[in-house]
C-alpha positions as CSV (number, residue, x, y, z in Angstrom):
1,X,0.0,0.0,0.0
2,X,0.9,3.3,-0.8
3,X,1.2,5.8,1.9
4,X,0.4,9.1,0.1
5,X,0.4,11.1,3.6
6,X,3.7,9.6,4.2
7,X,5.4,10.8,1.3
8,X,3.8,14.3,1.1
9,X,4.9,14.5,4.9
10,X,8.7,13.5,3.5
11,X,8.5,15.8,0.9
12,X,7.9,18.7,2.5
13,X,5.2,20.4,0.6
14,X,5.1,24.0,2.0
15,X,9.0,25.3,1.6
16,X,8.3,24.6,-1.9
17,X,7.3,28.1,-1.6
18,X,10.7,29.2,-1.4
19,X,11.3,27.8,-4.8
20,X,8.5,29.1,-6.4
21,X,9.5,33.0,-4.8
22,X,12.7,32.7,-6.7
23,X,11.5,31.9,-10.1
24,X,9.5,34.2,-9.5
25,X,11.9,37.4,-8.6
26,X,13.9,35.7,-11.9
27,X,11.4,36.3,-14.4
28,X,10.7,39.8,-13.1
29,X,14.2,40.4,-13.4
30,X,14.5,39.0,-17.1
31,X,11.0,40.9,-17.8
32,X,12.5,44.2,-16.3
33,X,15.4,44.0,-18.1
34,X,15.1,42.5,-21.4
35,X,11.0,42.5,-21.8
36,X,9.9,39.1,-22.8
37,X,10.4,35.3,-21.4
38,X,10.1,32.1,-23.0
39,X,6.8,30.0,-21.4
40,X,7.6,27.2,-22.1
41,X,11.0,27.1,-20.8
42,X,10.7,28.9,-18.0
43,X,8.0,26.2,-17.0
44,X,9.8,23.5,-17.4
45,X,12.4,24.9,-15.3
46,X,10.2,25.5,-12.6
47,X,9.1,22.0,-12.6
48,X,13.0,20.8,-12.0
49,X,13.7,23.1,-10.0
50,X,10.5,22.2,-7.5
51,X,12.0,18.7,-8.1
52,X,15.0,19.6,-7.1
53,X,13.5,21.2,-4.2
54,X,11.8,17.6,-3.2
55,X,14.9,15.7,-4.0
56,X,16.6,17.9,-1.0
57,X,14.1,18.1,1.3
58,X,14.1,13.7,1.1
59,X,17.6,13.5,1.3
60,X,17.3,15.7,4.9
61,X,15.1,13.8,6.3
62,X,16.4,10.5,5.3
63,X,20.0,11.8,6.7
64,X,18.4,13.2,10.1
65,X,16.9,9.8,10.4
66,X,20.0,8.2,9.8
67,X,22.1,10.5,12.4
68,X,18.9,10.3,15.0
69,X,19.3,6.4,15.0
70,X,23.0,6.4,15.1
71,X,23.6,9.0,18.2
72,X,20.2,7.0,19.8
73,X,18.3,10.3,19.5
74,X,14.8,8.4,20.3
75,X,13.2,11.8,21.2
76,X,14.2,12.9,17.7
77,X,13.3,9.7,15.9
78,X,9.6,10.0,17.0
79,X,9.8,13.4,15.3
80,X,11.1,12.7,12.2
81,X,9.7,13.2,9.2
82,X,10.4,9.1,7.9
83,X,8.6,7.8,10.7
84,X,5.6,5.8,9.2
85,X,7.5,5.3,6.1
86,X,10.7,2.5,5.7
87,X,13.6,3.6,4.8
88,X,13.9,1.1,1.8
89,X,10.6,3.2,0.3
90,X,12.0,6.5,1.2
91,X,14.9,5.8,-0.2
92,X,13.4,4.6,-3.7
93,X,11.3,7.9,-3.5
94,X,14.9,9.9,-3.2
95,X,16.3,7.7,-6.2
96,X,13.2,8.7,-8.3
97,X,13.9,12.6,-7.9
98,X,17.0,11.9,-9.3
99,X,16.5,10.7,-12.1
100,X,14.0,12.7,-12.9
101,X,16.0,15.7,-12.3
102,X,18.1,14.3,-14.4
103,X,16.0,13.4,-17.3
104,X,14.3,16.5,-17.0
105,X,17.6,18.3,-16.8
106,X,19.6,17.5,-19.6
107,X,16.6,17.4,-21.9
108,X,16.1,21.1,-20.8
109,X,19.8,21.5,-21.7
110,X,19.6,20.2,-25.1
111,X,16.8,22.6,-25.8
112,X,18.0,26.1,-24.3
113,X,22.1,26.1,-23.5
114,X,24.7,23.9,-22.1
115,X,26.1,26.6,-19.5
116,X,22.4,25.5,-17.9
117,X,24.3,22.4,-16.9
118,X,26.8,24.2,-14.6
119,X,23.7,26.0,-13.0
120,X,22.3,22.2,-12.6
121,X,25.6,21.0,-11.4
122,X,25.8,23.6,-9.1
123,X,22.1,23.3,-7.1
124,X,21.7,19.4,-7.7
125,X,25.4,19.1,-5.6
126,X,24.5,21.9,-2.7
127,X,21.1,19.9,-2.6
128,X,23.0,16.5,-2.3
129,X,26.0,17.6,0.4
130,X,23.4,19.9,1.9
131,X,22.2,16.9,3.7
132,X,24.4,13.9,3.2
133,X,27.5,12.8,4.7
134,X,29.0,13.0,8.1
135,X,29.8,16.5,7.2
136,X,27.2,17.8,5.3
137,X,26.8,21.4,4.7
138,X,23.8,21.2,6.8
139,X,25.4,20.5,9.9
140,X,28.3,23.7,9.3
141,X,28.0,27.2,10.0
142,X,27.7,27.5,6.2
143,X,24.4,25.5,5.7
144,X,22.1,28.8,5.9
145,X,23.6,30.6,3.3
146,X,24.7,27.9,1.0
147,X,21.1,27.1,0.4
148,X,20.0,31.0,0.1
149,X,22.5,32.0,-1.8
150,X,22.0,28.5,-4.6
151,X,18.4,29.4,-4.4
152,X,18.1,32.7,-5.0
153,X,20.9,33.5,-7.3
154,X,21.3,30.0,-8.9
155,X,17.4,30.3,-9.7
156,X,18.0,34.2,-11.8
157,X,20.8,32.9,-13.4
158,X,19.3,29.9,-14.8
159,X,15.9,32.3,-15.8
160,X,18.3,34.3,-17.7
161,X,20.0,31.5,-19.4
162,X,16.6,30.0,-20.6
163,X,15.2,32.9,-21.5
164,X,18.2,35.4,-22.8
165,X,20.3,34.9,-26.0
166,X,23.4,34.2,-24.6
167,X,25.5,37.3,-26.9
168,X,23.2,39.5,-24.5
169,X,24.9,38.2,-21.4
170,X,27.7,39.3,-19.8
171,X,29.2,39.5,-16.6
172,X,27.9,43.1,-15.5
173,X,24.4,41.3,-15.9
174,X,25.1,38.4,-13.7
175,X,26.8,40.7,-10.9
176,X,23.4,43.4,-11.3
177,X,21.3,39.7,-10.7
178,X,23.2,38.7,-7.6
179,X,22.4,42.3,-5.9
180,X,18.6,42.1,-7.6
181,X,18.8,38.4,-5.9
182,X,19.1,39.7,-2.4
183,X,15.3,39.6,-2.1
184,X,15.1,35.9,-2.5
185,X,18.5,35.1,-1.1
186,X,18.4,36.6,2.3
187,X,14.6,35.7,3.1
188,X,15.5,32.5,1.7
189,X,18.5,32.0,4.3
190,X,16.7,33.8,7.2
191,X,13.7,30.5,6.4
192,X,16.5,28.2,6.9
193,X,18.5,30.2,10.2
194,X,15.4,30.4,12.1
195,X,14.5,26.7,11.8
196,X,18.7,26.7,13.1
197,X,17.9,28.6,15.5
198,X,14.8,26.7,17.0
199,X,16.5,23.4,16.9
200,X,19.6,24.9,18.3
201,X,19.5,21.9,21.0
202,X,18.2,19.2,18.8
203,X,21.3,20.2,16.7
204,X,23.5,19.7,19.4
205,X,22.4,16.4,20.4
206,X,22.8,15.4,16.8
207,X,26.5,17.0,16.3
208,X,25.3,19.3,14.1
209,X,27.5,22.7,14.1
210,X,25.1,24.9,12.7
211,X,26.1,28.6,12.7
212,X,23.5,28.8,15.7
213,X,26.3,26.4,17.5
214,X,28.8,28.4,16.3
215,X,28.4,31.7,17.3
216,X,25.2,31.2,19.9
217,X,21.6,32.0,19.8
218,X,22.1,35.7,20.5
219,X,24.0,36.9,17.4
220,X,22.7,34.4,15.4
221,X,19.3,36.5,16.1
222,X,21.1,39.7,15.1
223,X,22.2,38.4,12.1
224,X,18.8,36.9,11.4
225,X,17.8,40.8,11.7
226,X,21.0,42.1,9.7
227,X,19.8,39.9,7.0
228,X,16.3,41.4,6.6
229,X,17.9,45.1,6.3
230,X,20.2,43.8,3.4
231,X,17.3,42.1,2.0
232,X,15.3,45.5,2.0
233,X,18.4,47.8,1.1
234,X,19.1,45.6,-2.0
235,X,15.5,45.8,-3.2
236,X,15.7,49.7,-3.2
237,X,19.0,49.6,-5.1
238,X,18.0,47.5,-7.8
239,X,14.9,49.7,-8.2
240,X,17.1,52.9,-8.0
241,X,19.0,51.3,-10.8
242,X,16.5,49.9,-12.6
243,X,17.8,46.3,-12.5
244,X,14.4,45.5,-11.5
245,X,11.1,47.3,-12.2
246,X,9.6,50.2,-9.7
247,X,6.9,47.5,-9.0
248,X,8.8,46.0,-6.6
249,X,8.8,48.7,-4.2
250,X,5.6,47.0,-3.5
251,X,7.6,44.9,-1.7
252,X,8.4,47.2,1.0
253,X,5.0,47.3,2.1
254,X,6.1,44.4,4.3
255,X,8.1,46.3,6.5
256,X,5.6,46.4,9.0
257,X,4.8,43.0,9.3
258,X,8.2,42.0,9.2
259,X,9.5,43.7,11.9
260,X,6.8,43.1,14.1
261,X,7.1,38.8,13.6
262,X,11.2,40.0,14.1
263,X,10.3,41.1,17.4
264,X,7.9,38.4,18.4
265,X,10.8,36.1,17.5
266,X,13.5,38.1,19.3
267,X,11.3,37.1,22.3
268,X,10.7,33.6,21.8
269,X,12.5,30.9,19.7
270,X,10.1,27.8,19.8
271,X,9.4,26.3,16.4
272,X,5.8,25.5,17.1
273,X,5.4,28.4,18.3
274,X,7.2,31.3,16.3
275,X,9.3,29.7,13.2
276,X,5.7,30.1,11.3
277,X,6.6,33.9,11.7
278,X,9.4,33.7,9.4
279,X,7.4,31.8,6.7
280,X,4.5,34.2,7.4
281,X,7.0,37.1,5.7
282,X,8.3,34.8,3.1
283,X,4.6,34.4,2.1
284,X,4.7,38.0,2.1
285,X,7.2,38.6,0.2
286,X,5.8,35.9,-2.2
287,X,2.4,37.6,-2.5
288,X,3.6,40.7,-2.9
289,X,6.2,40.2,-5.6
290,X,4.0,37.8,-7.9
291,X,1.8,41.4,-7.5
292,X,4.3,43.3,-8.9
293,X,5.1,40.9,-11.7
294,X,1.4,41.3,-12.5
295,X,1.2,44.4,-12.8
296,X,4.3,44.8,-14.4
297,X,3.4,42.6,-17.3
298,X,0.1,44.0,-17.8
299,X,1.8,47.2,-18.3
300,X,4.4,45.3,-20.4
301,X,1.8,43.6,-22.6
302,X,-1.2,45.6,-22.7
């Protein structure tokens, strides 16, 4: 019998999110810049790169699994996301991603441009040594920002490469995308600190040196707040500069909401408790800049 719960629940639906918010600042960023995308590309892109998504979220779970039964963490087990499922089918269900990453992957390639393959190479091996291995990037105080950083830039880049002749691109583009990124990149690595910074003792117990470990709960909340002004300040440069369109300033009407969930969480780090603050203002952010893509390409268009 298939256990459809079981899988969703290993999956991880809701920080597909995340993936979806960064194709989505991409495309405003090739529209703002260069006027028109390709549909059908920049669908199927989105489909491997959701898969991609998948493939890391199963590889995390199996490996906490894996590290929870081998440091006897039987607290931890219970709360793992593979409980219900065996490993042999959760396993399979990792092995599956793959290949269809892969499948999809190169065939996406063949169709658009081969530097998409270092893009590929790039995400599918933070998405693998993310999570597995004794020293996965997961466990270091270079997990958070690994996986902003490959999401939100690696995500632009590849919507420009699908969707921009490649004599158009040089490397002043690709460094105006990185600071037009910071939107998705540092909301993107906040998501993953705060979930740090909740399970700052579960971490211990399983070895894992998060940054949290590393420098202690206290500054890792300061940079958690350091990361939402860089986040704001690199939205209002890219406007200023027209790297992306003025649209986006919608995104500042956040500001409020953000700062009041910062200082809820300054208060209280408890992940049933106050980590849905921080996906609260991704949500916002995600609202609010498929608004301005909206409107943007209605003004494009019509």
């Amino acid at each position: 019998m298939i256990h459809i719960k079981g899988y969703l629940n290993l999956i991880v639906l809701g920080p597909l999110l995340t993936t979806i918010f960064a194709f989505l600042l991409g495309i405003t960023f090739v529209l703002g810049n260069f006027g028109s995308i390709n549909i059908w590309h920049s669908l199927l892109f989105l489909i491997v790169a959701l898969l991609m998504h998948m493939f890391t979220n199963v590889t995390d779970n199996l490996e906490d699994y894996k590290k929870a039964v081998k440091h006897s963490a039987h607290g931890f087990i219970e709360n793992t996301r593979v409980k219900g499922l065996s490993i042999t089918k959760a396993t399979r269900l990792d092995i599956a991603l793959a290949i269809l990453i892969a499948v999809l992957g190169i065939y996406l390639v063949f169709i658009t441009t081969y530097w998409l393959l270092l893009i590929g190479l790039w995400g599918f091996g933070v998405a693998f040594f993310y999570s597995a291995g004794n020293h996965s990037l997961s466990t270091t105080r270079f997990g958070d920002f690994a996986s902003g950083f490959t999401m939100g830039i690696g995500i632009t880049f590849a919507c420009i490469l699908i969707n921009v002749p490649l004599n158009e691109i040089n490397l002043g583009l690709l460094i105006t995308a990185i600071i037009a990124s910071g939107l998705t990149i540092f909301s993107i690595t906040n998501m993953v600190l705060a979930n740090n910074i909740c399970d700052e003792q579960d971490d211990i117990d399983l070895h894992r040196m998060t940054i949290v470990a590393r420098i202690g709960k206290d500054n890792a909340l300061k940079l958690y707040a350091a990361y939402y002004v860089l986040m704001y300040v690199s939205i209002v440069v890219s406007v200023i500069f027209q790297w992306l369109p003025w649209t986006m300033l919608l995104v500042l009407i956040s500001i409020p909401k953000v700062w009041n969930n910062t200082k809820i969480f300054f208060k209280k780090q408890v992940k049933t408790e106050t980590f849905g603050l921080t996906v609260q203002n991704i949500n916002w952010f995600l609202t609010l800049t498929t608004i301005a893509l909206v409107i943007y390409a209605a003004i494009l268009y019509i």
